[in-house]
Biotite code that builds the C-alpha atoms (Angstrom):
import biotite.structure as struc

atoms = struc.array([
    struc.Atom([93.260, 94.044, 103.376], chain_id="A", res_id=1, res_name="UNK", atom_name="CA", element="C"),
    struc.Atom([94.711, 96.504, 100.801], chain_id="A", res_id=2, res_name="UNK", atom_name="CA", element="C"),
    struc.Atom([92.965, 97.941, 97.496], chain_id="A", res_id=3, res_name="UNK", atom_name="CA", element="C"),
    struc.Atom([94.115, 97.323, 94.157], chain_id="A", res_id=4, res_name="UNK", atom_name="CA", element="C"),
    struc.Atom([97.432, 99.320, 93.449], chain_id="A", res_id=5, res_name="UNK", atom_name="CA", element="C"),
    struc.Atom([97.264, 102.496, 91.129], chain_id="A", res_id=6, res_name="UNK", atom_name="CA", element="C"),
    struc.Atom([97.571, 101.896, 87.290], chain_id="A", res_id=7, res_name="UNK", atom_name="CA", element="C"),
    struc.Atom([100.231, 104.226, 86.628], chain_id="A", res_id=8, res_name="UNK", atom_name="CA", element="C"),
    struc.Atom([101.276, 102.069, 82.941], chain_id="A", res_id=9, res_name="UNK", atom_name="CA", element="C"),
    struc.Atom([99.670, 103.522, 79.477], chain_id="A", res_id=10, res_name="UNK", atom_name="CA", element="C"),
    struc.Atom([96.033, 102.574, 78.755], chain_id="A", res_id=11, res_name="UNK", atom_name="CA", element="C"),
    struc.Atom([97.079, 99.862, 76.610], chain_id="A", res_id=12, res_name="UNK", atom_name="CA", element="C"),
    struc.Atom([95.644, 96.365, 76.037], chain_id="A", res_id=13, res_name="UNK", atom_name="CA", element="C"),
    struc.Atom([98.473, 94.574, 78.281], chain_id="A", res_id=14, res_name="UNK", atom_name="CA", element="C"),
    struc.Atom([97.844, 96.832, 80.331], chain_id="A", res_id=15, res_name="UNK", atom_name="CA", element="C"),
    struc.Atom([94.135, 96.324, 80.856], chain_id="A", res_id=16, res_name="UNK", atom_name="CA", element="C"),
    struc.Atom([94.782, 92.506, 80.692], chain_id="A", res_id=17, res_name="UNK", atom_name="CA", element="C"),
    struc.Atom([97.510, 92.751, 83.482], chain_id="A", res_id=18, res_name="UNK", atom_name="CA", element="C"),
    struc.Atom([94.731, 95.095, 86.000], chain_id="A", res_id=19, res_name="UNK", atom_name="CA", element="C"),
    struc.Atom([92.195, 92.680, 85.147], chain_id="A", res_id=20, res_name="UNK", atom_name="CA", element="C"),
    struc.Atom([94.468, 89.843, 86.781], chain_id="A", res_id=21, res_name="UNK", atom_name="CA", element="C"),
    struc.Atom([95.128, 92.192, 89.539], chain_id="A", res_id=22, res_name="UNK", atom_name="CA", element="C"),
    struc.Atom([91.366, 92.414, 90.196], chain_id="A", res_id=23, res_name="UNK", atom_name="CA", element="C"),
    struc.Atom([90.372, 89.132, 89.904], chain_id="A", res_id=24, res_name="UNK", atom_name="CA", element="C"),
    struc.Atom([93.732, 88.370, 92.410], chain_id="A", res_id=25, res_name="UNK", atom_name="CA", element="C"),
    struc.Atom([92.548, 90.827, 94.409], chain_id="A", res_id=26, res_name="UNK", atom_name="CA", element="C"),
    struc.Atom([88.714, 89.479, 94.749], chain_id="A", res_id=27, res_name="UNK", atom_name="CA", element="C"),
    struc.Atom([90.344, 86.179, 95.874], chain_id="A", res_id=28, res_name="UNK", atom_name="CA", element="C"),
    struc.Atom([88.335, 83.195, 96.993], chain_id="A", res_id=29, res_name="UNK", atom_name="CA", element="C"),
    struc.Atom([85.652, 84.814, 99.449], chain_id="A", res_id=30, res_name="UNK", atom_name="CA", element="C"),
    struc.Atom([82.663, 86.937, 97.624], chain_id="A", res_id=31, res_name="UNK", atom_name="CA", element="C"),
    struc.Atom([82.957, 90.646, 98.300], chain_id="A", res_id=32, res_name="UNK", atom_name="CA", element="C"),
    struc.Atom([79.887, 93.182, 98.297], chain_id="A", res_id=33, res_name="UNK", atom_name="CA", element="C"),
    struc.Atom([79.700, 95.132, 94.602], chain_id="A", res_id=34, res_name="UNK", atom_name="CA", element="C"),
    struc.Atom([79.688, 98.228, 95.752], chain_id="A", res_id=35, res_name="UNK", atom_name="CA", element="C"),
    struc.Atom([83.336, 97.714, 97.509], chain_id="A", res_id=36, res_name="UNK", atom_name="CA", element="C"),
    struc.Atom([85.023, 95.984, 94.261], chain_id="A", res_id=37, res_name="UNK", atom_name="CA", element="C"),
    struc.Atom([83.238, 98.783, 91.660], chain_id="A", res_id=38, res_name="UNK", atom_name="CA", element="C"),
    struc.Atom([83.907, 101.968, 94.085], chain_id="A", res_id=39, res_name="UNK", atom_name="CA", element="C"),
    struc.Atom([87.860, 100.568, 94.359], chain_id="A", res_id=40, res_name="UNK", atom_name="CA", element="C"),
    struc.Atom([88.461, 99.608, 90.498], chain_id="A", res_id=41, res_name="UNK", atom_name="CA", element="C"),
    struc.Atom([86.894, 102.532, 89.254], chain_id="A", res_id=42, res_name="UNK", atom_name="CA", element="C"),
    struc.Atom([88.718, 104.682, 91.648], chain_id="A", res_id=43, res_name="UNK", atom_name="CA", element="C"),
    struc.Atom([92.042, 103.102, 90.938], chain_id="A", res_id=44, res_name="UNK", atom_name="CA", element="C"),
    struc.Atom([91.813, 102.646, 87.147], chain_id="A", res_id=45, res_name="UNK", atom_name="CA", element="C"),
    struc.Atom([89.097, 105.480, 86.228], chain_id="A", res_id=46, res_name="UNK", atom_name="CA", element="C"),
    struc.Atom([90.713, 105.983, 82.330], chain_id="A", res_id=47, res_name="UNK", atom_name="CA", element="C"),
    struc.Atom([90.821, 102.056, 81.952], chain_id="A", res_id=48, res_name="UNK", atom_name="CA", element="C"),
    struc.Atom([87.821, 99.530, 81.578], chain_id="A", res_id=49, res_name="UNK", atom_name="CA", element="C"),
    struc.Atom([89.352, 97.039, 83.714], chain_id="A", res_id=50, res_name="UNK", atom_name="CA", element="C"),
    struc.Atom([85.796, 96.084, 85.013], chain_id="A", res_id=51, res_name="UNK", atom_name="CA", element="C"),
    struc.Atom([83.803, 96.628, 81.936], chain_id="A", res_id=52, res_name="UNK", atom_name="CA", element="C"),
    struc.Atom([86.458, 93.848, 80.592], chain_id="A", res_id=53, res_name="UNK", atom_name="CA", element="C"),
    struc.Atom([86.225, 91.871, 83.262], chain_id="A", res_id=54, res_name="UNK", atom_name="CA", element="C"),
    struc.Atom([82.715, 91.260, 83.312], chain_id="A", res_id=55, res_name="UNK", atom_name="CA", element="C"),
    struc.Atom([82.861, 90.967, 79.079], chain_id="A", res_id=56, res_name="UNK", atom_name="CA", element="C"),
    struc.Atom([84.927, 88.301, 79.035], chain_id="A", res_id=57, res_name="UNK", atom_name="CA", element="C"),
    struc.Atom([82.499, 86.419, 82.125], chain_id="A", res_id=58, res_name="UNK", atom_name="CA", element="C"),
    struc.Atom([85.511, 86.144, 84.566], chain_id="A", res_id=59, res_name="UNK", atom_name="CA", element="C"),
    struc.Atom([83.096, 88.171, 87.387], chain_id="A", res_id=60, res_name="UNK", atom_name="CA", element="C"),
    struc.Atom([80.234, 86.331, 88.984], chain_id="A", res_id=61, res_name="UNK", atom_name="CA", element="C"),
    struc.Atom([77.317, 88.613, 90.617], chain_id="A", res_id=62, res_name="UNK", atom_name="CA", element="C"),
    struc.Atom([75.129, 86.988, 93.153], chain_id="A", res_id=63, res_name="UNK", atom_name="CA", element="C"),
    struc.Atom([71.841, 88.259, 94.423], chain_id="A", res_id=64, res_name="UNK", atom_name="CA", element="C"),
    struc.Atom([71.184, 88.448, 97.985], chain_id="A", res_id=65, res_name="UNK", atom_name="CA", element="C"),
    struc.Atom([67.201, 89.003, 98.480], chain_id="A", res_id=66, res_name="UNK", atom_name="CA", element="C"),
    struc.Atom([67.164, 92.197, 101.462], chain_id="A", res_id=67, res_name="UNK", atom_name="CA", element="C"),
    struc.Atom([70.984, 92.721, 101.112], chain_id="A", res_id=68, res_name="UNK", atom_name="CA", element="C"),
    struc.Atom([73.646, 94.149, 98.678], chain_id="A", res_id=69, res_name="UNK", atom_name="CA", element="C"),
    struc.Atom([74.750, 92.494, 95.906], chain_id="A", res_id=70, res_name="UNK", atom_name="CA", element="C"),
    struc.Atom([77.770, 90.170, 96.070], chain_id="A", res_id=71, res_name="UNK", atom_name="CA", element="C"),
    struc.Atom([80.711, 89.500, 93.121], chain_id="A", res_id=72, res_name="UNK", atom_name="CA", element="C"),
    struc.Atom([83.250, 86.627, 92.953], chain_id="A", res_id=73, res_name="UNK", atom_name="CA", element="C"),
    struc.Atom([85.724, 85.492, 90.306], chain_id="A", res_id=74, res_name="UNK", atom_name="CA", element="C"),
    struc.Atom([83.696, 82.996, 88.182], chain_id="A", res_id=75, res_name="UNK", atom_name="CA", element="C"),
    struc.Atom([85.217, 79.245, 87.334], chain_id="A", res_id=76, res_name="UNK", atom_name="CA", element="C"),
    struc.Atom([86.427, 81.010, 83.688], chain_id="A", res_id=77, res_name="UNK", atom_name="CA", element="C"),
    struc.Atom([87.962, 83.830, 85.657], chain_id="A", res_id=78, res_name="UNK", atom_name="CA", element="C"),
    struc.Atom([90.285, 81.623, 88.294], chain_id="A", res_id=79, res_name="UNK", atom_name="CA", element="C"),
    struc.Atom([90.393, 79.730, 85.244], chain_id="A", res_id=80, res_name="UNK", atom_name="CA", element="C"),
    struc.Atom([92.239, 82.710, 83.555], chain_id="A", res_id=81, res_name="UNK", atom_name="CA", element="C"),
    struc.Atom([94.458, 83.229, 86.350], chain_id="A", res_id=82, res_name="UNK", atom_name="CA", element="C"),
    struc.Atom([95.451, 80.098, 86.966], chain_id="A", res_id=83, res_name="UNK", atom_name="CA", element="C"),
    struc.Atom([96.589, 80.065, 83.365], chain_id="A", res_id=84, res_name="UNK", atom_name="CA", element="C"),
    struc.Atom([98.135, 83.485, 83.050], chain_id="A", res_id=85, res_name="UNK", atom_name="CA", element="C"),
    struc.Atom([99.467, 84.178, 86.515], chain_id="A", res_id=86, res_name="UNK", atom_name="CA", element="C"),
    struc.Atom([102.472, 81.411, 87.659], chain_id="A", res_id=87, res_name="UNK", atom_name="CA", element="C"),
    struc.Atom([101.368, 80.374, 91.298], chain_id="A", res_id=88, res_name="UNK", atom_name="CA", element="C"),
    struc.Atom([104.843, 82.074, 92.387], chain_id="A", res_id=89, res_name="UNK", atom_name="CA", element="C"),
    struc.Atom([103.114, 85.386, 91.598], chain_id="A", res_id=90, res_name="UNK", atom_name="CA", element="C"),
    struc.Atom([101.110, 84.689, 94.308], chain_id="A", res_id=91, res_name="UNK", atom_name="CA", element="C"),
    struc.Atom([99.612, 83.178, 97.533], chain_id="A", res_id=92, res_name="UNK", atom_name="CA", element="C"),
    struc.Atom([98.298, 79.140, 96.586], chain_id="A", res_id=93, res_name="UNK", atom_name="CA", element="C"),
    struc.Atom([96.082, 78.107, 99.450], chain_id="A", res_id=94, res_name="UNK", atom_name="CA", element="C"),
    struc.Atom([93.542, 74.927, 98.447], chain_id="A", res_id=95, res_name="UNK", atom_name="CA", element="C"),
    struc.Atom([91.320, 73.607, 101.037], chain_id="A", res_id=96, res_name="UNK", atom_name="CA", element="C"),
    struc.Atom([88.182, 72.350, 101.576], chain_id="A", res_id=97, res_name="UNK", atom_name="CA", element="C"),
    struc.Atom([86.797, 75.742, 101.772], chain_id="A", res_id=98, res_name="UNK", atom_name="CA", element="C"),
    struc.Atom([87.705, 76.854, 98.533], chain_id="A", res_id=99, res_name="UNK", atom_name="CA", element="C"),
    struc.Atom([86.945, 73.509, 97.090], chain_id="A", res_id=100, res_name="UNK", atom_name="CA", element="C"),
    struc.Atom([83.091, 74.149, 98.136], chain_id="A", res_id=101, res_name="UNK", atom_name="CA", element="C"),
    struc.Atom([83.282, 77.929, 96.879], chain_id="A", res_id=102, res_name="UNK", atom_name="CA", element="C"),
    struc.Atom([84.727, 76.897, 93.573], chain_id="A", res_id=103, res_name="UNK", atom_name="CA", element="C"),
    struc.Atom([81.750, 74.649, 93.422], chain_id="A", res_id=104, res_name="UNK", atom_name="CA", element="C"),
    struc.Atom([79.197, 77.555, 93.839], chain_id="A", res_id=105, res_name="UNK", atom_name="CA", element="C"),
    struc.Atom([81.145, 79.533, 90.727], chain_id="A", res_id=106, res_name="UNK", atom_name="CA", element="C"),
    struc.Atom([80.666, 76.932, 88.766], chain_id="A", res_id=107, res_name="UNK", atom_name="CA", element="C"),
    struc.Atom([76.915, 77.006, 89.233], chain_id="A", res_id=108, res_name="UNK", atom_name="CA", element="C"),
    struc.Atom([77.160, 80.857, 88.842], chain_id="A", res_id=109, res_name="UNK", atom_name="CA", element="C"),
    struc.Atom([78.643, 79.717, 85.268], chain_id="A", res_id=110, res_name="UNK", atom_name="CA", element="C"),
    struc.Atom([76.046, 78.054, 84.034], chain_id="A", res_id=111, res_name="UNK", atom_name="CA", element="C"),
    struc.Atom([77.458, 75.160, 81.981], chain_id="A", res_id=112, res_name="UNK", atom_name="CA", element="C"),
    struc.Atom([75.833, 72.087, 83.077], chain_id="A", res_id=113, res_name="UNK", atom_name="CA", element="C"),
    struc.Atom([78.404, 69.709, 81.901], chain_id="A", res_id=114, res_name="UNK", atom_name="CA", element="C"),
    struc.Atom([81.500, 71.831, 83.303], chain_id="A", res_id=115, res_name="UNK", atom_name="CA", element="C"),
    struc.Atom([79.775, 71.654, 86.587], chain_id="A", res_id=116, res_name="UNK", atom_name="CA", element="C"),
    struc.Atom([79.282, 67.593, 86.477], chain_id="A", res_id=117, res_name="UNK", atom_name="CA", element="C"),
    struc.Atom([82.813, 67.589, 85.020], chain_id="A", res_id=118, res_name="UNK", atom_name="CA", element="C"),
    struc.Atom([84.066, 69.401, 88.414], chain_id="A", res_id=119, res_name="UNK", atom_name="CA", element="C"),
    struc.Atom([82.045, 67.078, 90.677], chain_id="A", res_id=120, res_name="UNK", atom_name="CA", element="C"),
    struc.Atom([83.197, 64.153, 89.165], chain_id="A", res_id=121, res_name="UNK", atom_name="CA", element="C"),
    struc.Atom([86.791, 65.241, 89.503], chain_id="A", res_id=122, res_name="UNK", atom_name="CA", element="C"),
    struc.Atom([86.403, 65.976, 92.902], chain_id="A", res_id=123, res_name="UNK", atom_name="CA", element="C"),
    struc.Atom([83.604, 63.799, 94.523], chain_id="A", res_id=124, res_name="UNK", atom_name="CA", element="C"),
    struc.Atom([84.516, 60.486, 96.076], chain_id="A", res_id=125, res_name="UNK", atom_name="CA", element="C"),
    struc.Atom([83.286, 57.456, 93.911], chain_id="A", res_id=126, res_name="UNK", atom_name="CA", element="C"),
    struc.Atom([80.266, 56.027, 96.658], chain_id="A", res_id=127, res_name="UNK", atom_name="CA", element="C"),
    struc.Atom([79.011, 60.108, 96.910], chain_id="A", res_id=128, res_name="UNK", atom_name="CA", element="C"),
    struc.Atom([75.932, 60.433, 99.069], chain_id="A", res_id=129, res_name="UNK", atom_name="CA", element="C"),
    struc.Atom([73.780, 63.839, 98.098], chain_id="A", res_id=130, res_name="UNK", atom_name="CA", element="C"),
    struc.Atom([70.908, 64.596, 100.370], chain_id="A", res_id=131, res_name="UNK", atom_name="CA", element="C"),
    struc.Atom([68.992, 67.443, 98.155], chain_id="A", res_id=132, res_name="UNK", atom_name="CA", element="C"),
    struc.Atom([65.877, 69.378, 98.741], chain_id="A", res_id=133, res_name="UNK", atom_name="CA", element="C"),
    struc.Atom([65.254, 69.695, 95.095], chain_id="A", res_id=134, res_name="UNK", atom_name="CA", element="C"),
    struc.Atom([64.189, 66.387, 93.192], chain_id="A", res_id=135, res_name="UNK", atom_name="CA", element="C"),
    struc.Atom([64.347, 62.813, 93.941], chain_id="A", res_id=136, res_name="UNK", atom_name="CA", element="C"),
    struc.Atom([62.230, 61.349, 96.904], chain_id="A", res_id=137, res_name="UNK", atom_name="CA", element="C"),
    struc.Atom([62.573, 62.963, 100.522], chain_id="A", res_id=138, res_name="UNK", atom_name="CA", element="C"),
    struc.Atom([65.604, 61.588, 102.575], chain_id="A", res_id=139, res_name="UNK", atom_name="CA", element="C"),
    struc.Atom([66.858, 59.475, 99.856], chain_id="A", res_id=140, res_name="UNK", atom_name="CA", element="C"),
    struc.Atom([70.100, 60.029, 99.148], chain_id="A", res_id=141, res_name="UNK", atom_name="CA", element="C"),
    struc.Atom([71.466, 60.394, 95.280], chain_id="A", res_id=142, res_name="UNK", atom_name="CA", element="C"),
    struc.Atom([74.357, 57.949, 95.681], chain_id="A", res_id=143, res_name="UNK", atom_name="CA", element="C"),
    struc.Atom([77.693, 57.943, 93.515], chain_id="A", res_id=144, res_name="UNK", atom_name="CA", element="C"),
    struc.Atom([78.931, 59.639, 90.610], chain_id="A", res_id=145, res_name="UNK", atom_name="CA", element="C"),
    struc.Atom([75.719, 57.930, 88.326], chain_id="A", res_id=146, res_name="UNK", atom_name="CA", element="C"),
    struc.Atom([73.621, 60.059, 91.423], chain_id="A", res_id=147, res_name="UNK", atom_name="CA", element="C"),
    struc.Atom([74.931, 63.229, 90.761], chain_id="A", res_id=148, res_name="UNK", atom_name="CA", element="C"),
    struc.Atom([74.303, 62.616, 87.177], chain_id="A", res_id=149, res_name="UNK", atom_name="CA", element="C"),
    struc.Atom([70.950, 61.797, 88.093], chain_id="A", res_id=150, res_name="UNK", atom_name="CA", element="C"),
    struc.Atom([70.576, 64.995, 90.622], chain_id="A", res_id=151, res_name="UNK", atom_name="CA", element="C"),
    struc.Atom([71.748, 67.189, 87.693], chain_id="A", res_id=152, res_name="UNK", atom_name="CA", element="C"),
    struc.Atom([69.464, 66.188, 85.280], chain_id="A", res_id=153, res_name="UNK", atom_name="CA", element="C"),
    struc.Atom([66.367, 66.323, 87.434], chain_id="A", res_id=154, res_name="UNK", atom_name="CA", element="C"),
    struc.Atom([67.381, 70.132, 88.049], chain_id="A", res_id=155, res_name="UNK", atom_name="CA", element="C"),
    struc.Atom([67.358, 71.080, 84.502], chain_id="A", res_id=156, res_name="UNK", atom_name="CA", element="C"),
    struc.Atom([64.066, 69.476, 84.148], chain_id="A", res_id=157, res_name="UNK", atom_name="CA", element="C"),
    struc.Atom([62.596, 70.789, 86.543], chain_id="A", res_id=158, res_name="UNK", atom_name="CA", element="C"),
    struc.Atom([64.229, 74.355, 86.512], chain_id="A", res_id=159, res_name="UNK", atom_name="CA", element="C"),
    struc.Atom([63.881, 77.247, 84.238], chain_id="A", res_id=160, res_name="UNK", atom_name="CA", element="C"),
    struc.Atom([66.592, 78.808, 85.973], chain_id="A", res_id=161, res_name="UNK", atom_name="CA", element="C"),
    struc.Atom([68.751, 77.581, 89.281], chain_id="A", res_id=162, res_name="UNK", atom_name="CA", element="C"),
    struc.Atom([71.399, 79.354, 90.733], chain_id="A", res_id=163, res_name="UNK", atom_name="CA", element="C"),
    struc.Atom([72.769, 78.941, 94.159], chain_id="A", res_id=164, res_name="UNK", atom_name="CA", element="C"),
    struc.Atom([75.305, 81.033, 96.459], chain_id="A", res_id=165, res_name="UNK", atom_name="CA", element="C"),
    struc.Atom([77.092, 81.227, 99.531], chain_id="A", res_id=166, res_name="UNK", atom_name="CA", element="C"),
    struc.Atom([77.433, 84.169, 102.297], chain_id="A", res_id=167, res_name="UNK", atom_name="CA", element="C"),
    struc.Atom([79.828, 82.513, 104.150], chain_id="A", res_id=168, res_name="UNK", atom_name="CA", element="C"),
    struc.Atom([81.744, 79.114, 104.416], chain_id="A", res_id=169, res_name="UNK", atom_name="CA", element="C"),
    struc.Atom([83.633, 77.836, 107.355], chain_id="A", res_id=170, res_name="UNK", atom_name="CA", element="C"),
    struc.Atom([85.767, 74.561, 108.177], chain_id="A", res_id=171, res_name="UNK", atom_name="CA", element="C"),
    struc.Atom([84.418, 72.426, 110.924], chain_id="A", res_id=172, res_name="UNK", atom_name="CA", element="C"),
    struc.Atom([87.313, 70.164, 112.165], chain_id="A", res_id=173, res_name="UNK", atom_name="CA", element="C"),
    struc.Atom([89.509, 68.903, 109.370], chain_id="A", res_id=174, res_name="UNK", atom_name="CA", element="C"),
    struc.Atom([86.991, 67.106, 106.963], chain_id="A", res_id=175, res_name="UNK", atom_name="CA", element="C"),
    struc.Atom([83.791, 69.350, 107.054], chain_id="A", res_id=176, res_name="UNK", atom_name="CA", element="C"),
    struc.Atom([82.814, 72.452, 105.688], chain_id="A", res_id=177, res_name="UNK", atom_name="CA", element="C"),
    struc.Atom([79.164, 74.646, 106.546], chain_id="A", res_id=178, res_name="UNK", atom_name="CA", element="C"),
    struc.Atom([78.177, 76.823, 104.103], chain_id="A", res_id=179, res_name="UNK", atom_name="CA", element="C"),
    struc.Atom([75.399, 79.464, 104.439], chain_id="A", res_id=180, res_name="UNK", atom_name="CA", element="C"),
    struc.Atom([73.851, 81.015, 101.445], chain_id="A", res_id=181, res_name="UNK", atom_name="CA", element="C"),
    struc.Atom([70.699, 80.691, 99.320], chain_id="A", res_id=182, res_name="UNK", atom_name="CA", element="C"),
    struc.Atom([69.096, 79.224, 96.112], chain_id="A", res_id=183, res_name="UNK", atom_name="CA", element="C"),
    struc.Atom([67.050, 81.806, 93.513], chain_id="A", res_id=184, res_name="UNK", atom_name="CA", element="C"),
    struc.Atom([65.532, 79.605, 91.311], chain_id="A", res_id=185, res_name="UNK", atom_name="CA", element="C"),
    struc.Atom([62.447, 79.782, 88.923], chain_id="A", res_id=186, res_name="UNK", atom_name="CA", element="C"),
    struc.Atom([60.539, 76.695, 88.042], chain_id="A", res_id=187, res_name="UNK", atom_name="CA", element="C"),
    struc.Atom([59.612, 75.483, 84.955], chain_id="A", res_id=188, res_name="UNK", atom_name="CA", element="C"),
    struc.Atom([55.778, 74.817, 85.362], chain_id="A", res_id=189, res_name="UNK", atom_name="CA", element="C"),
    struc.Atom([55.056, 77.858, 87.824], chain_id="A", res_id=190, res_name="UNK", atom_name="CA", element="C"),
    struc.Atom([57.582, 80.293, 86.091], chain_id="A", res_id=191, res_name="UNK", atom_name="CA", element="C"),
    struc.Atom([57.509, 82.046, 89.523], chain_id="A", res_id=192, res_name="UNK", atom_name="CA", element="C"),
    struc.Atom([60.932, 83.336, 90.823], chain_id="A", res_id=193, res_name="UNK", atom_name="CA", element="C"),
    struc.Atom([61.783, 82.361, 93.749], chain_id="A", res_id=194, res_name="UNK", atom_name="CA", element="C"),
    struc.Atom([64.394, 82.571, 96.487], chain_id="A", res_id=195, res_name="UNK", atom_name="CA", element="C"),
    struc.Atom([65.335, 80.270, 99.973], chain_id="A", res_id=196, res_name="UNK", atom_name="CA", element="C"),
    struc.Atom([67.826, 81.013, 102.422], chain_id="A", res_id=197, res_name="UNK", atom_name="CA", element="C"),
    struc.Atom([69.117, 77.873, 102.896], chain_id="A", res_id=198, res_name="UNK", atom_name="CA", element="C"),
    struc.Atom([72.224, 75.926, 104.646], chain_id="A", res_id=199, res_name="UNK", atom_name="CA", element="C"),
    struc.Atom([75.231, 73.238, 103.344], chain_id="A", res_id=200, res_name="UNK", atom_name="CA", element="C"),
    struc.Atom([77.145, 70.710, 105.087], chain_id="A", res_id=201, res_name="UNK", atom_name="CA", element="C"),
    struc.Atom([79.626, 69.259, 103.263], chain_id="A", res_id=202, res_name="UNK", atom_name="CA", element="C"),
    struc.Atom([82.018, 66.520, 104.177], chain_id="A", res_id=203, res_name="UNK", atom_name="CA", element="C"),
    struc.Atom([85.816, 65.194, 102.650], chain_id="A", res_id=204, res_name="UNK", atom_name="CA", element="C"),
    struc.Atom([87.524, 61.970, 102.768], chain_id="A", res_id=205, res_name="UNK", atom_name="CA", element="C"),
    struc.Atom([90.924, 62.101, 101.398], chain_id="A", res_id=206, res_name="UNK", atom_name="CA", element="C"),
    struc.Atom([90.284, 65.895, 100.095], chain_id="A", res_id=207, res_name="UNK", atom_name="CA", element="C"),
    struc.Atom([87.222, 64.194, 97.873], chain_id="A", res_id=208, res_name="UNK", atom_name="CA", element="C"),
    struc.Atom([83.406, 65.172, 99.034], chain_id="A", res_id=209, res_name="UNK", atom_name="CA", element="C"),
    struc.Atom([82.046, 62.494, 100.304], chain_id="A", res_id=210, res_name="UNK", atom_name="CA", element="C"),
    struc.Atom([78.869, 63.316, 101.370], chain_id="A", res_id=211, res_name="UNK", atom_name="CA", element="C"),
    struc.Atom([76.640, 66.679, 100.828], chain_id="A", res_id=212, res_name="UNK", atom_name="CA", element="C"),
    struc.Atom([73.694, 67.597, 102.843], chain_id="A", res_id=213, res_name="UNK", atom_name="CA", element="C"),
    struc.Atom([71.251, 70.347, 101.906], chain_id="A", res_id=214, res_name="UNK", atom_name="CA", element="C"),
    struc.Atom([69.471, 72.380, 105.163], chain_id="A", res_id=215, res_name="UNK", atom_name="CA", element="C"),
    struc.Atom([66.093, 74.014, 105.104], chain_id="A", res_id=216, res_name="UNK", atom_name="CA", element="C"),
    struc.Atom([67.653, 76.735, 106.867], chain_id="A", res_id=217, res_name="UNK", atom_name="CA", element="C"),
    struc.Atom([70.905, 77.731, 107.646], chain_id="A", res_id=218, res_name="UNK", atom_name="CA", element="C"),
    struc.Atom([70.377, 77.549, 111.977], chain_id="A", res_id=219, res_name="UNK", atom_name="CA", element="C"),
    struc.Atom([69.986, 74.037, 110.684], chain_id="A", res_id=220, res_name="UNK", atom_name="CA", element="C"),
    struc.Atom([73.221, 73.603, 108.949], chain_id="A", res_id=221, res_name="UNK", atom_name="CA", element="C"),
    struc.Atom([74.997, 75.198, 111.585], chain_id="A", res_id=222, res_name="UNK", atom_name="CA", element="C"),
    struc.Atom([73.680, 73.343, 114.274], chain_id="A", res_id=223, res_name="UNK", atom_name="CA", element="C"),
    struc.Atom([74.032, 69.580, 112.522], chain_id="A", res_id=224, res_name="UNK", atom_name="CA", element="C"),
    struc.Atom([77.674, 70.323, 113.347], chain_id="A", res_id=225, res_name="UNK", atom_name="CA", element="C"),
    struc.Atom([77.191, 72.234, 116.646], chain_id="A", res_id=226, res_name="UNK", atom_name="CA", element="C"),
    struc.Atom([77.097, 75.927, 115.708], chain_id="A", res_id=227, res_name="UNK", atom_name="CA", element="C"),
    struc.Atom([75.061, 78.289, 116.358], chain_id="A", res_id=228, res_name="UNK", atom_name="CA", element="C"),
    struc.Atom([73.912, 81.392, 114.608], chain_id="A", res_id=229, res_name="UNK", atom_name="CA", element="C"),
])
């Protein structure tokens, strides 16, 4: 894949707001490692604060990867931005499954509660089943839009902080999607940070999720649809 292309326009607002639609373009739907996106914007626009503004504004997510480099992904306000600014004939539309799940994890990387139930709603089918590792009672599924409601609200009770991401997503046939990532989290009566490597398999029905099932580790998420690490 190509860098960014060379700011040769003065260092002018537009101009800063047109490189930072370039960057988050060019960040695209799959996380990249920091170093790679800072070393390449810097080296491209070095006499413009492209990713100063970038990351003012909230449109870059960073995600933590305990024993590995830091990741960065657009964040749900920064595809928000380009969706807005930047007519899809400007560039490449692809919306699948895959992106459907990584737009989820943004949203988390957001932080606003109610955006994030807003987005499941929209895009969850109405009898939802969510198997979770994190509240309710083991193997009990939260079930329809009032259980994500539910699921939600138990996390902000019983999380100071709770923030999710993904190394790597992958179709599985035409209605599933594994994801492999991690949760950091720090609990509200321990107040001990925390982090879990952890797996996702999602599944669609009529491009709605339709069921979501958390794994204790991601060999188990990638074997529950016959993968293997």
């Amino acid at each position: 894949m190509t860098g960014p292309r060379q700011s040769t326009g003065p260092p002018g607002s537009d101009t800063v707001d047109t490189l930072i639609l370039d960057l988050l373009e060019w960040i695209g739907p799959e996380p990249r490692p920091y170093a790679e996106v800072l070393e390449a914007w810097r080296t491209s626009c070095p006499r413009l604060p492209v990713w100063e503004n970038a990351n003012q504004r909230g449109f870059i997510a960073r995600h933590p990867v305990p024993g590995h480099t830091a990741l960065v992904s657009v964040s749900a306000a920064g595809a928000e931005h380009l969706r807005k600014h930047r007519q899809p004939s400007q560039r490449i539309v692809k919306q699948d499954n895959v992106e459907l799940v990584r737009e989820g994890y943004a949203r988390w990387q957001a932080g606003d509660y109610d955006l994030l139930l807003d987005f499941f709603l929209a895009n969850a089918a109405p009898d939802i089943e969510l198997y979770s590792r994190f509240g309710g009672v083991s193997g009990t599924p939260y079930r329809g839009h009032d259980g994500l409601r539910a699921w939600l609200a138990e996390i902000q009770e019983t999380f100071e902080r709770f923030e999710p991401w993904v190394d790597q997503a992958r179709e599985v046939g035409d209605d599933r999607v594994v994801a492999i990532g991690g949760i950091s989290f720090r609990a509200r009566e321990s107040g001990v940070d925390m982090a879990e490597r952890l797996g996702w398999v999602y599944e669609f029905r009529d491009a709605r999720l339709r069921r979501m099932m958390f794994y204790a580790s991601p060999g188990e998420a990638l074997e529950a649809v016959g993968l293997r690490e």
